[in-house]
Backbone bond lengths (Angstrom), bond angles and torsions (degrees), N, CA, C in turn:
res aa  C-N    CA-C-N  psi(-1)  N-CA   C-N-CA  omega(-1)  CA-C   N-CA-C  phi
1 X - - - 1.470 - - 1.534 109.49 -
2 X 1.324 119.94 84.05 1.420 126.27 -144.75 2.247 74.65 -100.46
3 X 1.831 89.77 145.39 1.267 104.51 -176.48 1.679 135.64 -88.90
4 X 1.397 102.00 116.24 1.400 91.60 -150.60 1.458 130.50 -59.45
5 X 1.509 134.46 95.87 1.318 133.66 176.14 1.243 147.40 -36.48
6 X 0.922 131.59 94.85 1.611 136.40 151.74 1.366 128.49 -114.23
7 X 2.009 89.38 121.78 1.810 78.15 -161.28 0.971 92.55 -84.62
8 X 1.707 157.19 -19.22 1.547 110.81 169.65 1.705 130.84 -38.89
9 X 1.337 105.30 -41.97 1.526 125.77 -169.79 1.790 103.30 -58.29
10 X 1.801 101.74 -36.02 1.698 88.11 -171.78 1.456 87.12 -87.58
11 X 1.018 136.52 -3.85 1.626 111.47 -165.94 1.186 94.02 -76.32
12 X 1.640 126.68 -54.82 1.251 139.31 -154.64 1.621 94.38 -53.80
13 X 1.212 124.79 -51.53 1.576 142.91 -162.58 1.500 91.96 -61.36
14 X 1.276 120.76 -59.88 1.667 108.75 170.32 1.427 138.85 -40.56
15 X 1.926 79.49 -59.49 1.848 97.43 178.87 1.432 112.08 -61.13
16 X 1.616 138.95 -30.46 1.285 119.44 -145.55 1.905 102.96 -78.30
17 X 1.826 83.12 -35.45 1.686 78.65 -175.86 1.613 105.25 -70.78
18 X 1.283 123.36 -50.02 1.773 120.17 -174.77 1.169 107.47 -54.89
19 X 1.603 146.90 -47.96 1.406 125.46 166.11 1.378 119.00 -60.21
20 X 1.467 126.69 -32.42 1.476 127.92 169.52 2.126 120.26 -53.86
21 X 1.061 95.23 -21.81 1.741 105.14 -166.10 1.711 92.67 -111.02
22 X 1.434 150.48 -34.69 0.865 165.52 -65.97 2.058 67.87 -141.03
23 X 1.386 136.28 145.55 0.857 160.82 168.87 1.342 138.73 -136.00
24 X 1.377 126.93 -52.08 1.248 143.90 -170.53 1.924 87.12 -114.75
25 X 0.767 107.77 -29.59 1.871 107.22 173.72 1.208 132.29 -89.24
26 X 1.461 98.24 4.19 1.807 102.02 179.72 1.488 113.98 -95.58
27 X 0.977 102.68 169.18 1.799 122.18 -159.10 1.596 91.58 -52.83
28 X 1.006 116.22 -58.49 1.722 128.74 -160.71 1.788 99.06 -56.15
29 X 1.421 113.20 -48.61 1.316 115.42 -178.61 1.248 132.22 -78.34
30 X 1.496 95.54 -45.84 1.796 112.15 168.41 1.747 125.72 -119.49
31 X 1.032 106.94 93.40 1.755 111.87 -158.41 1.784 103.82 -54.69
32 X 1.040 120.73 125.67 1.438 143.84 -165.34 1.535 114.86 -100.63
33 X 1.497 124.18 20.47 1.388 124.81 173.49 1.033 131.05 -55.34
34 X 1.291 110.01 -44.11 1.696 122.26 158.81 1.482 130.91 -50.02
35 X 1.508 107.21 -20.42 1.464 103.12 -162.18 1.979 125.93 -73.24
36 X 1.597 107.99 -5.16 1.218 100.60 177.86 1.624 108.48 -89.49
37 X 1.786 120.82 -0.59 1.247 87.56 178.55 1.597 119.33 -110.61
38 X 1.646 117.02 43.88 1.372 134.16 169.44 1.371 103.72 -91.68
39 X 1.820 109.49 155.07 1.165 87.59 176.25 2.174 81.99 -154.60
40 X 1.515 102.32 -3.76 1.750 101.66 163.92 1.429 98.26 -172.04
41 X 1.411 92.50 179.30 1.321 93.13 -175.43 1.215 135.97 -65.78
42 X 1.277 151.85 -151.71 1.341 147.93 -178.47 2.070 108.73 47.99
43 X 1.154 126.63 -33.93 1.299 150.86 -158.23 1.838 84.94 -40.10
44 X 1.299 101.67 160.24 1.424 106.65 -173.60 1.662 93.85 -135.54
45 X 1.541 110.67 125.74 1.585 117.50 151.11 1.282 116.16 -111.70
46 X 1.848 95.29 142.64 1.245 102.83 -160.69 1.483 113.11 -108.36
47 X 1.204 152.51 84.19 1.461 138.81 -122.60 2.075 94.20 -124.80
48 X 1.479 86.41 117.99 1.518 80.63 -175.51 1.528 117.11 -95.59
49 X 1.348 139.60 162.10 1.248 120.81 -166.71 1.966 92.96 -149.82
50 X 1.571 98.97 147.86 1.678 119.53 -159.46 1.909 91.49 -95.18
51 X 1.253 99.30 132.45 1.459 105.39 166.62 1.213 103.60 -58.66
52 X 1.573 131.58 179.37 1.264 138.53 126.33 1.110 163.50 -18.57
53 X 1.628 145.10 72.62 2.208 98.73 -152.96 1.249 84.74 -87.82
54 X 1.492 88.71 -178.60 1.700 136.56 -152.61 2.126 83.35 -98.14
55 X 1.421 98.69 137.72 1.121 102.28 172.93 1.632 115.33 -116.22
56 X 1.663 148.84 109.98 1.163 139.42 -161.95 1.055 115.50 -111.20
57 X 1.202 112.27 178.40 1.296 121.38 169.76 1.730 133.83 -71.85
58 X 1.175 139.86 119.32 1.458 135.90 -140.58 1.835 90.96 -74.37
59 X 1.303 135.13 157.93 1.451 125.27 149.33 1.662 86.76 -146.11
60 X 0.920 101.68 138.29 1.720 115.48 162.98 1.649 127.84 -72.61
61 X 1.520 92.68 -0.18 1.738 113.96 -179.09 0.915 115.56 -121.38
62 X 1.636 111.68 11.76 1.496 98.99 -162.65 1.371 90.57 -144.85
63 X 1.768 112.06 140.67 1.442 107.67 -161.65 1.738 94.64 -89.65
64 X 1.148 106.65 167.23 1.497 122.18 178.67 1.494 123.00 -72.18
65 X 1.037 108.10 137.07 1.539 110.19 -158.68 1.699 99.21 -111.18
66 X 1.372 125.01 99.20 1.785 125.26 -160.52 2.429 89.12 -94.48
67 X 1.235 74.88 152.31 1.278 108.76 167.89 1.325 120.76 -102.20
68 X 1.580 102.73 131.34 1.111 101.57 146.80 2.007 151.16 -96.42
69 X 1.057 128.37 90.46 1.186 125.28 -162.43 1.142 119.83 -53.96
70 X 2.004 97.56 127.65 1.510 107.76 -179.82 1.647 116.75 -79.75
71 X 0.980 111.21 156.70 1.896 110.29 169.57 0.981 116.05 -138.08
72 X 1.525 123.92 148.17 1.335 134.51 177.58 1.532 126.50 -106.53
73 X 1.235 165.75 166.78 1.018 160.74 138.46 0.932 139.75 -81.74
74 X 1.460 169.09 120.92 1.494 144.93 -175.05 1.541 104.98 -150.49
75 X 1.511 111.97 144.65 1.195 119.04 -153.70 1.691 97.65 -96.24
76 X 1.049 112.40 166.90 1.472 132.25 -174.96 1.483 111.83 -136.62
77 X 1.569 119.95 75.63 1.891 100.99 -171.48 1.773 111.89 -97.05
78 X 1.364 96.67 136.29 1.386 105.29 -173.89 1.471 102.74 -67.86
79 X 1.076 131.53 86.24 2.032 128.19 175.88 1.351 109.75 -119.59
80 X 1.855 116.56 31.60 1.842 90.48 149.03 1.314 96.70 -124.05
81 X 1.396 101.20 175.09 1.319 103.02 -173.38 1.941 94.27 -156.21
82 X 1.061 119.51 150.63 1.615 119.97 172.18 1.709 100.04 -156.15
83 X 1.156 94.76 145.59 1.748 110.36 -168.87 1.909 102.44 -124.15
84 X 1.322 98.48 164.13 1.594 114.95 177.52 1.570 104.49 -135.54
85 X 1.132 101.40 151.09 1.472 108.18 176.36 1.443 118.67 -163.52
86 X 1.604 133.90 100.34 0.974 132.25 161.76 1.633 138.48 -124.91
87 X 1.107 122.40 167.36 1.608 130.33 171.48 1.156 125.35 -71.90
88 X 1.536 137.70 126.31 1.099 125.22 158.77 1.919 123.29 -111.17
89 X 1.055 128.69 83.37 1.371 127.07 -166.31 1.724 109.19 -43.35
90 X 1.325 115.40 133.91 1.265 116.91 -167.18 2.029 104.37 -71.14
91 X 1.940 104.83 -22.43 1.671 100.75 -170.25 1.487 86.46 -81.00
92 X 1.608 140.08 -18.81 1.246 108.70 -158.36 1.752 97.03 -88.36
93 X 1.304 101.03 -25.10 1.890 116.80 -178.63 1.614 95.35 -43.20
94 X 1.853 103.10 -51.16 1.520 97.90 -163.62 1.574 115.00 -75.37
95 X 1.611 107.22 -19.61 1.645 101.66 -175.10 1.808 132.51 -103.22
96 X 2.119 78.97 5.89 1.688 95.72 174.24 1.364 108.49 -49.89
97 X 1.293 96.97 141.84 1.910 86.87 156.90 1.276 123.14 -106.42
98 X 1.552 122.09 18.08 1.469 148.57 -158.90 1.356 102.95 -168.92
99 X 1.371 102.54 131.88 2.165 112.78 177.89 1.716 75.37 -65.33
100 X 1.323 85.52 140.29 1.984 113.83 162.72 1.043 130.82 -131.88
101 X 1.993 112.90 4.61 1.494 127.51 148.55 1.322 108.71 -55.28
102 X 1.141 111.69 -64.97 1.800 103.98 -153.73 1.586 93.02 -86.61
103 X 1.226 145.59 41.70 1.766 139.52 101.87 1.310 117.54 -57.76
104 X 1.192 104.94 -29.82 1.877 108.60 -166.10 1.247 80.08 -89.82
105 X 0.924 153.75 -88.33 1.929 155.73 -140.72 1.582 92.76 -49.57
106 X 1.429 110.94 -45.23 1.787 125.80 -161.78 1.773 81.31 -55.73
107 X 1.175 121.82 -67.75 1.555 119.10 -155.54 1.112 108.72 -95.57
108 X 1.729 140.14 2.16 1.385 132.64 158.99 1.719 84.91 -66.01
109 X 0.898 141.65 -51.90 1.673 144.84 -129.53 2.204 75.81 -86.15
110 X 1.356 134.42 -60.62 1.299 144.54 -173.46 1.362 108.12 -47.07
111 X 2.011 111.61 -48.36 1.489 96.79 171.20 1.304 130.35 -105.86
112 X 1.273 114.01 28.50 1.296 131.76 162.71 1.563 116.14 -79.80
113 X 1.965 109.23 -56.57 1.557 112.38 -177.18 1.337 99.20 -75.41
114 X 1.665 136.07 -2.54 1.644 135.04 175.67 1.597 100.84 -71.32
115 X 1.586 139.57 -27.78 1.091 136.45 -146.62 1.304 104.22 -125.85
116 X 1.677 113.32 -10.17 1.593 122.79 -176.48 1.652 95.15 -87.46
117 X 1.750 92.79 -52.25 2.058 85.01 -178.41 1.586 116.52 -44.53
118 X 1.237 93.47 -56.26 1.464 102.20 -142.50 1.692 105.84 -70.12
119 X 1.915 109.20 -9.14 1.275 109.21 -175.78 1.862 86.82 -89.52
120 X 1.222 127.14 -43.34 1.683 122.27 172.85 1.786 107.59 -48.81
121 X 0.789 109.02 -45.47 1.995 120.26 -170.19 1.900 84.19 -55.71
122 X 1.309 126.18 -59.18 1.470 129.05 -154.00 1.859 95.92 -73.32
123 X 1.212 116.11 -29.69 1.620 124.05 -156.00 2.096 88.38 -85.12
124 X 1.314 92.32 -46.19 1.965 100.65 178.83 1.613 118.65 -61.23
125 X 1.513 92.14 -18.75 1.770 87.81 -179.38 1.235 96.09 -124.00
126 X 1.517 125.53 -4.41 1.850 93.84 156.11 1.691 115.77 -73.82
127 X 1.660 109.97 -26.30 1.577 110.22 -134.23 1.704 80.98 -84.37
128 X 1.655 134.10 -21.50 1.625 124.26 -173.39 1.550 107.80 -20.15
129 X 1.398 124.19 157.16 1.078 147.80 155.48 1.216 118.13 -80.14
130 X 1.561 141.01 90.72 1.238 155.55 -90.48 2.105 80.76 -104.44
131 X 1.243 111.64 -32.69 1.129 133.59 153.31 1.800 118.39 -18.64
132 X 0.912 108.81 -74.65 1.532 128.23 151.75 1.173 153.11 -94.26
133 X 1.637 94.58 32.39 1.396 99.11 139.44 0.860 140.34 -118.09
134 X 1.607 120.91 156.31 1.018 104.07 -134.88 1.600 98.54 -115.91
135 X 1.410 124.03 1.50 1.792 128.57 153.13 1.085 98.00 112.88
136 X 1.553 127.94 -163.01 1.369 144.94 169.04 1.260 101.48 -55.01
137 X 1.321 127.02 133.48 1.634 128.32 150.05 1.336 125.49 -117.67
138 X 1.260 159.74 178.69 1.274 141.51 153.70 1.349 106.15 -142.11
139 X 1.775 92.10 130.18 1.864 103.66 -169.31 1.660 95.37 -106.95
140 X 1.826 113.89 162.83 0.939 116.26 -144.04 1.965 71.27 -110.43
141 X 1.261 118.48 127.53 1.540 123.78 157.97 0.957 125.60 -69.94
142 X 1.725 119.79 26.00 1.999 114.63 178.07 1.670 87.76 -125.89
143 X 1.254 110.40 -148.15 1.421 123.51 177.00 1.608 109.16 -67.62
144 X 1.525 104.57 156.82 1.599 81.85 -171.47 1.875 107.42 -102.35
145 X 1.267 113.00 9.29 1.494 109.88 158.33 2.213 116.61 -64.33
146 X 1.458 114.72 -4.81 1.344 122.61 -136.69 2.117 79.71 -123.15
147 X 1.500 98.95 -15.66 1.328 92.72 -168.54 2.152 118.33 -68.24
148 X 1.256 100.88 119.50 1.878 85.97 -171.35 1.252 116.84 -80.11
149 X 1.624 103.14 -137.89 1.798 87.52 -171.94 1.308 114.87 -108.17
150 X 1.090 124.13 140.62 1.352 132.15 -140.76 1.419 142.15 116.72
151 X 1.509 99.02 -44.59 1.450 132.07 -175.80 1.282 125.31 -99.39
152 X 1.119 124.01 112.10 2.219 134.01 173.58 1.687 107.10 -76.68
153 X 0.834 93.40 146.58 1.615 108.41 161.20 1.498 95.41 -71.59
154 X 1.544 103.22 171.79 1.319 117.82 152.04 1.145 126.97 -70.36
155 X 1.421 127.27 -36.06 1.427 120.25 160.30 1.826 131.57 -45.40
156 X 1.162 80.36 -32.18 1.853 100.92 -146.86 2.159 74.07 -75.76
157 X 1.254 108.96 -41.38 1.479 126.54 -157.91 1.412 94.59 -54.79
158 X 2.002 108.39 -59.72 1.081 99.88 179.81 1.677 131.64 -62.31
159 X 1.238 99.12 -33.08 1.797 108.84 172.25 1.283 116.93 -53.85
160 X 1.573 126.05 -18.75 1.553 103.88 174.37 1.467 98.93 -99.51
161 X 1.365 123.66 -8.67 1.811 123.99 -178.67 1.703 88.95 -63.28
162 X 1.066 123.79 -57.84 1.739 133.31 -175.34 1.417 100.54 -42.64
163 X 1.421 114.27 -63.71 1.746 122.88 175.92 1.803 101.24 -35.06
164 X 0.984 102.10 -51.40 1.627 99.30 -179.12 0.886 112.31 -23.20
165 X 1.922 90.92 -83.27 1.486 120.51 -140.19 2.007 105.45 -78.76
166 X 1.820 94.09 -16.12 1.555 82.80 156.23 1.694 139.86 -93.57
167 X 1.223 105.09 -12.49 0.933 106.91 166.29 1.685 117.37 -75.32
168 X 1.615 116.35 -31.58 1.766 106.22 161.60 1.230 108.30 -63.67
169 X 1.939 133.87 12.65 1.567 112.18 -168.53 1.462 133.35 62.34
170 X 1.535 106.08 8.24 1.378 109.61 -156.30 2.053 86.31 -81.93
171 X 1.935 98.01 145.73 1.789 99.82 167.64 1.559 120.12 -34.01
172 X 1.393 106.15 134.03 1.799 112.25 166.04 1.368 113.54 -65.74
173 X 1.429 101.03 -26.50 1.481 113.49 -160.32 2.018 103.83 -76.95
174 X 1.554 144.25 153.14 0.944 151.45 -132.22 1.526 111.80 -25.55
175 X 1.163 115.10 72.06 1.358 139.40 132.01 1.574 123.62 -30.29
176 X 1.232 135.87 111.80 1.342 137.50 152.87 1.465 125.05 -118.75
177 X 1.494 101.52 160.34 1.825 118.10 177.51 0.991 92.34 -140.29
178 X 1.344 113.98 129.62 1.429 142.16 173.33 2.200 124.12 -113.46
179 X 0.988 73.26 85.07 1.468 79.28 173.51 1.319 134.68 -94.96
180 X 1.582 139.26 -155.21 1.546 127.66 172.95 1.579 90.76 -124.47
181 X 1.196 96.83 -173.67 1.617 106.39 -172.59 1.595 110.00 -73.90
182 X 1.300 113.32 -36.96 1.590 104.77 -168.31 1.511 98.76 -75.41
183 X 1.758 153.11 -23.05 0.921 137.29 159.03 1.779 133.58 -71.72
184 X 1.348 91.33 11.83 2.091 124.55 171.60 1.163 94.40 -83.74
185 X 1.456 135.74 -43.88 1.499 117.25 -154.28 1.232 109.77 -75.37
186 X 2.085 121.91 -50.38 1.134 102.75 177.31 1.617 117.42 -64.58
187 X 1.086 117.63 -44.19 1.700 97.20 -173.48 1.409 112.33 -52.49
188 X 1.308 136.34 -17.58 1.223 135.69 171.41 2.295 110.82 -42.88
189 X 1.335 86.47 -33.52 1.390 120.61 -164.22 1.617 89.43 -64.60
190 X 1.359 116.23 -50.72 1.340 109.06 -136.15 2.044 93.12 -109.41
191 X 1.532 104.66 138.21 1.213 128.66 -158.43 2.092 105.79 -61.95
192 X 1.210 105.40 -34.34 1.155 126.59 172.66 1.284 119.90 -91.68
193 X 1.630 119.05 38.39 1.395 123.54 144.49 1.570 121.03 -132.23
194 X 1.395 103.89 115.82 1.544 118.57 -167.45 1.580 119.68 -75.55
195 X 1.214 116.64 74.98 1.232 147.48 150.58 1.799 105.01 8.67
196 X 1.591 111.66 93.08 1.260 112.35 169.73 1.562 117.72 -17.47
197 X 1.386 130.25 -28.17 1.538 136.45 -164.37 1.590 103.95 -75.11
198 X 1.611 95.02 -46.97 1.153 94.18 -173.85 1.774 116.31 -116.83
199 X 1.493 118.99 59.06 1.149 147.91 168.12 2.186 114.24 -82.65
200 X 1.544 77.75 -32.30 1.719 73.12 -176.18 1.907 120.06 92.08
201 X 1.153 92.41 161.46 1.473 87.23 175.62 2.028 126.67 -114.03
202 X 1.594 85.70 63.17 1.926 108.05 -168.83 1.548 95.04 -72.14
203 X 1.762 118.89 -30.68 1.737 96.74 -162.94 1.616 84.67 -176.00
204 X 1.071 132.59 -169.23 1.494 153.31 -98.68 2.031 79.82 -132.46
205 X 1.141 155.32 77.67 1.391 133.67 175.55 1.876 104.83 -32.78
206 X 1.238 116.65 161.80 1.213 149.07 172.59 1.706 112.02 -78.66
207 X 1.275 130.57 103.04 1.614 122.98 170.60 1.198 122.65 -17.52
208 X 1.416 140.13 106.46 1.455 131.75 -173.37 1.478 119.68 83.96
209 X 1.565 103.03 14.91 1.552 112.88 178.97 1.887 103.42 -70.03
210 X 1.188 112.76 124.32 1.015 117.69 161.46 1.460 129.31 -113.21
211 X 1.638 121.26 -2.51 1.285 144.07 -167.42 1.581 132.48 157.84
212 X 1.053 114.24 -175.37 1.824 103.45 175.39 2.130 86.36 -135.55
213 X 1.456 94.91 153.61 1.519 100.36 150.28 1.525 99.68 -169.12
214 X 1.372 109.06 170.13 1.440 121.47 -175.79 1.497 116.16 40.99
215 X 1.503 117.97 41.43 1.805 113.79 -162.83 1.460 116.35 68.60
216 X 1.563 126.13 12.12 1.358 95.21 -175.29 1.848 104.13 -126.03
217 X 1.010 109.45 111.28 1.789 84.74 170.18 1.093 121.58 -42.98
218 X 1.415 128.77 110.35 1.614 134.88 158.49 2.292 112.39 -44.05
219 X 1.214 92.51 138.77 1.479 103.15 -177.64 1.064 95.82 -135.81
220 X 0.842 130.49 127.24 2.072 143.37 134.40 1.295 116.14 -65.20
221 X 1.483 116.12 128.75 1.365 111.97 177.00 1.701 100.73 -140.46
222 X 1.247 122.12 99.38 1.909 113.77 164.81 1.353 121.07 -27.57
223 X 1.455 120.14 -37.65 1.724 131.79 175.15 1.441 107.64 -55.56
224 X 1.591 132.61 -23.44 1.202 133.59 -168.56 2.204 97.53 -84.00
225 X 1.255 121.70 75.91 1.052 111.79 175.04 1.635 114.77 -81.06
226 X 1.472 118.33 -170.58 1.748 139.90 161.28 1.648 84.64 -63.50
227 X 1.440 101.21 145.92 1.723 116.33 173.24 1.472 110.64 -78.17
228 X 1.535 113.79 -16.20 1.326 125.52 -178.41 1.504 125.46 41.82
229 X 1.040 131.42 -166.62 1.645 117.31 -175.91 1.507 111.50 105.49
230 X 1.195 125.58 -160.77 1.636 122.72 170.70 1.478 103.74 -119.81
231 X 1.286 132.26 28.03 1.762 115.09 -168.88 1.733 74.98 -103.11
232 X 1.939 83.30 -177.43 1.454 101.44 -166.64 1.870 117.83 -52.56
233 X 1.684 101.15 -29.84 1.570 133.09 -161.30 1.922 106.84 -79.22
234 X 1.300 98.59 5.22 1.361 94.73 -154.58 1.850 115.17 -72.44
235 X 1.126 104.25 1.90 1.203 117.82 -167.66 1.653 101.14 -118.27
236 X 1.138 135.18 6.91 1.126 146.81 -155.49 1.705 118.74 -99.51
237 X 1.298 169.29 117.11 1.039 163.62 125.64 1.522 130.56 -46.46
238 X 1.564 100.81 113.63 1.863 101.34 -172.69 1.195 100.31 -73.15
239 X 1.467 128.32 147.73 1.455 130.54 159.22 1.655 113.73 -113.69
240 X 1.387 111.82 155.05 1.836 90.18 -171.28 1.871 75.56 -127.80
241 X 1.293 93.00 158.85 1.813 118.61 174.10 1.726 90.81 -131.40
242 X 1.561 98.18 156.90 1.376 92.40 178.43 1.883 105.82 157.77
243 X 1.300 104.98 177.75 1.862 102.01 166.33 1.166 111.58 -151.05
244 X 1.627 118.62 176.14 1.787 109.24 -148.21 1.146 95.42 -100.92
245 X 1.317 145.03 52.77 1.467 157.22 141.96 1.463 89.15 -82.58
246 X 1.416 155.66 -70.35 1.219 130.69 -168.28 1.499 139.68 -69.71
247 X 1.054 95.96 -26.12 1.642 115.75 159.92 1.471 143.74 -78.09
248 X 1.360 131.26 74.18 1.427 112.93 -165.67 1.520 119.84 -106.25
249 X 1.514 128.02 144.79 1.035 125.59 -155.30 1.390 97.00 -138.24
250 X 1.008 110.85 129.05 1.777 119.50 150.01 1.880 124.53 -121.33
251 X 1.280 96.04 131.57 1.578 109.35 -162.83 1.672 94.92 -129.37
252 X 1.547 99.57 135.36 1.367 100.28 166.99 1.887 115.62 -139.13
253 X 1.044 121.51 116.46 2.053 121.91 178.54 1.805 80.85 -63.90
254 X 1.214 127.14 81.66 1.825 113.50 168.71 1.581 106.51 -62.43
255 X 1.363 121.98 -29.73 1.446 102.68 -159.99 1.569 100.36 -157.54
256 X 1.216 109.07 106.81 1.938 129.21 173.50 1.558 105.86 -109.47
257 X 1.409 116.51 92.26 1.323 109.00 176.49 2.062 109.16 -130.40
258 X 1.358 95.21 175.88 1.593 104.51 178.32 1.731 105.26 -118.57
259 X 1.898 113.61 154.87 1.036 124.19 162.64 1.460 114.43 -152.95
260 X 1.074 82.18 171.10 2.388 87.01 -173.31 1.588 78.01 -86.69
261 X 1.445 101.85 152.21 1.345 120.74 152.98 1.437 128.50 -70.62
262 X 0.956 154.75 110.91 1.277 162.19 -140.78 1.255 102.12 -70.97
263 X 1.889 125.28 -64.08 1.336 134.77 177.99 1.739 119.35 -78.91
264 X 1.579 101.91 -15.87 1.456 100.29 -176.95 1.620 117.02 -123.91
265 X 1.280 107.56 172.34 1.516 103.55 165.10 1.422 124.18 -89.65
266 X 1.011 131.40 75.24 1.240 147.68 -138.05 1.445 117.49 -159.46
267 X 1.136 115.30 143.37 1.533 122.30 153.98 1.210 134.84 -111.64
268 X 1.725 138.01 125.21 0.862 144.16 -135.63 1.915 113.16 -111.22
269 X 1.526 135.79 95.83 1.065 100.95 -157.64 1.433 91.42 -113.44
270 X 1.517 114.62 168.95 2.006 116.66 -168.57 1.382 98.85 -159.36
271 X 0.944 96.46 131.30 1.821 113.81 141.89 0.755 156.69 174.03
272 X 1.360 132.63 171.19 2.093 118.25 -150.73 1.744 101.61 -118.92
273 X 1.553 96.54 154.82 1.714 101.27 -170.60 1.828 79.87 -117.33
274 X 1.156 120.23 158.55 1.478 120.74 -174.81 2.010 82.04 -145.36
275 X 1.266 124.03 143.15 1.420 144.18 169.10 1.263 140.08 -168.81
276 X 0.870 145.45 -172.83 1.669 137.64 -173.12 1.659 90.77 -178.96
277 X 1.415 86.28 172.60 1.956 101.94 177.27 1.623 97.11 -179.04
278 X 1.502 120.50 168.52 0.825 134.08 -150.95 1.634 114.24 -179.93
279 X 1.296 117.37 138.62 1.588 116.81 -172.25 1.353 96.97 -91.59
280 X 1.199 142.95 100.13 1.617 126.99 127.81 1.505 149.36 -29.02
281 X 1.169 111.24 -47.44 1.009 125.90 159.90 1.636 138.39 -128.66
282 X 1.420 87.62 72.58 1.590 111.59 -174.14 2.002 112.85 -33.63
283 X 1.456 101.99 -22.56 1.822 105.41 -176.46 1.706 98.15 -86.47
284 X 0.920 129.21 18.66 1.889 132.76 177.76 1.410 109.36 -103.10
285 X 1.490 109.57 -21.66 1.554 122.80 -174.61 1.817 127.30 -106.00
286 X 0.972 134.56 144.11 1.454 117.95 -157.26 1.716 71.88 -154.37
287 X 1.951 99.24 145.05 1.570 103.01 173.92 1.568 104.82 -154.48
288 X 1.231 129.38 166.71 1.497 142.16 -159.94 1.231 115.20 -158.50
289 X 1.157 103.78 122.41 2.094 111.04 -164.57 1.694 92.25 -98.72
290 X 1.631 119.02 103.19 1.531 117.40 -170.09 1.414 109.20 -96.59
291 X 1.119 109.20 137.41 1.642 108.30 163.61 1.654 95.17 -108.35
292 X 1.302 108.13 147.60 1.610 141.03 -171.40 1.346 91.23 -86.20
293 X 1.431 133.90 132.99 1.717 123.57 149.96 1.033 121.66 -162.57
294 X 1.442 120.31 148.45 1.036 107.45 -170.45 1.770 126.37 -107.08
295 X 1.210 112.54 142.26 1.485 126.16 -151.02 1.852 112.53 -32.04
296 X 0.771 115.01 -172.59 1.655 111.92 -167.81 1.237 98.07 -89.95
297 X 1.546 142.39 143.48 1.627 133.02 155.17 1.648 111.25 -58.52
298 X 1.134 103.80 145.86 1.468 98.75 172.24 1.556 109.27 -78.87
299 X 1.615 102.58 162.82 1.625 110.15 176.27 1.344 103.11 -80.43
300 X 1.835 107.25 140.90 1.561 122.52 -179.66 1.779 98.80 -63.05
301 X 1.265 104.20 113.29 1.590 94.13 160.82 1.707 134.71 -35.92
């Protein structure tokens, strides 16, 4: 009972969950202009970019002095690529008592956008503007009135990421901070973070929206691990702030297809996502290497 194909139908079956989980790869985070002109891997985008003009002083006597604008180019090469590939036996097709393809499509599509973030999450914290960052910090994991000396809240953390990104001039307007879950709990703590629940219904939430504070939509992402290793930092979590003017990504599912198995009775379904990304504008992004801790004990009287 070989399964009837349509690759629109499996693509869709892939895509809904990988654009649904998709975090560090969504439109809002990583701007996607480039992405219709890939078409496999290795593929090269070539993204050209306009100098500045010169802005002067007006004189009514004085003739105008025109510019010419310089431009630059910089390449964008699409070189990852990750594939899926599985079996479906036609007796188990016949003795399911529930389709159990489209679970498998559901989570090829889950560990596909698991390997797209987390390769964007690594590309966002190399590409910072060395400018804004802002180094080791250490946030206090209780309430943040409880935090001692040494130690920021998460708020306070995010308020100098903002200091950054205003002082590069970068837009107020869709702003994000992306953190992991264990730096969610204390702000959970703290009275001045507005609780995804109660955000309202103004526009579309953000993948992994869990709240807004200090201008930034809060994101959770599992991909945000400890840097681990043996240096001093090893226990540490990068967080990136930032907007999808610096990040650009192109992703393509090129090829979702079916085949009979040669040796079995079976049907065989596969396919590969091919993408790349790249920071452009490393001054849009602001980042903070956190250590978690917890507040000082007080001295025994």
């Amino acid at each position: 009972m070989p399964i009837n194909f349509i690759p629109e139908f499996w693509s869709d079956q892939v895509l809904l969950p990988f654009e649904a989980d998709l975090v560090f790869g969504q439109p809002k985070v990583a701007n996607r202009k480039y992405e219709g002109t890939i078409r496999e891997k290795g593929d090269t985008v070539h993204v050209s970019s306009i100098g500045d003009p010169t802005v002067k002083k007006y004189d009514k006597n004085t003739d105008l002095e025109i510019d010419d604008l310089s431009d630059s180019e910089t390449a964008m090469v699409i070189d990852q690529g990750d594939y899926f590939a599985f079996r479906v036996n036609d007796i188990e097709k016949l003795q399911a008592a529930e389709n159990f393809e489209d679970p498998a499509t559901a989570r090829a599509g889950y560990k596909l956008q698991n390997q797209v973030d987390l390769f964007l999450y690594n590309q966002l914290k190399a590409g910072v503007d060395a400018k804004n960052n802002l180094g080791r910090v250490t946030v206090t994991e209780s309430e943040p009135e409880k935090a001692t000396v040494g130690q920021l809240s998460m708020y306070r953390l995010a308020v100098k990421l903002r200091e950054k990104l205003d002082r590069a001039s970068v837009p107020k307007t869709g702003r994000y901070l992306a953190i992991p879950p264990e730096l969610l709990s204390p702000l959970l703590l703290d009275a001045r973070f507005i609780n995804a629940e109660k955000l309202g219904s103004v526009g579309p939430l953000l993948n992994g929206t869990v709240g807004r504070m200090a201008g930034f939509d809060i994101l959770e992402s599992n991909n945000i691990n400890k840097v681990g290793g043996t240096g001093a930092a090893k226990d540490d979590y990068v967080v990136i702030a930032g907007v999808s003017e610096a990040l650009s990504f192109a992703n393509q599912l090129s090829n979702v297809e079916t085949l009979r198995a040669q040796n079995r009775f079976a049907d065989i379904v596969r396919g590969v996502n091919i993408y790349g990304g790249k920071v452009f504008r490393p001054e849009g992004l602001a980042s903070a290497s956190v250590l978690l801790s917890p507040p000082a004990t007080p001295a025994a009287a």
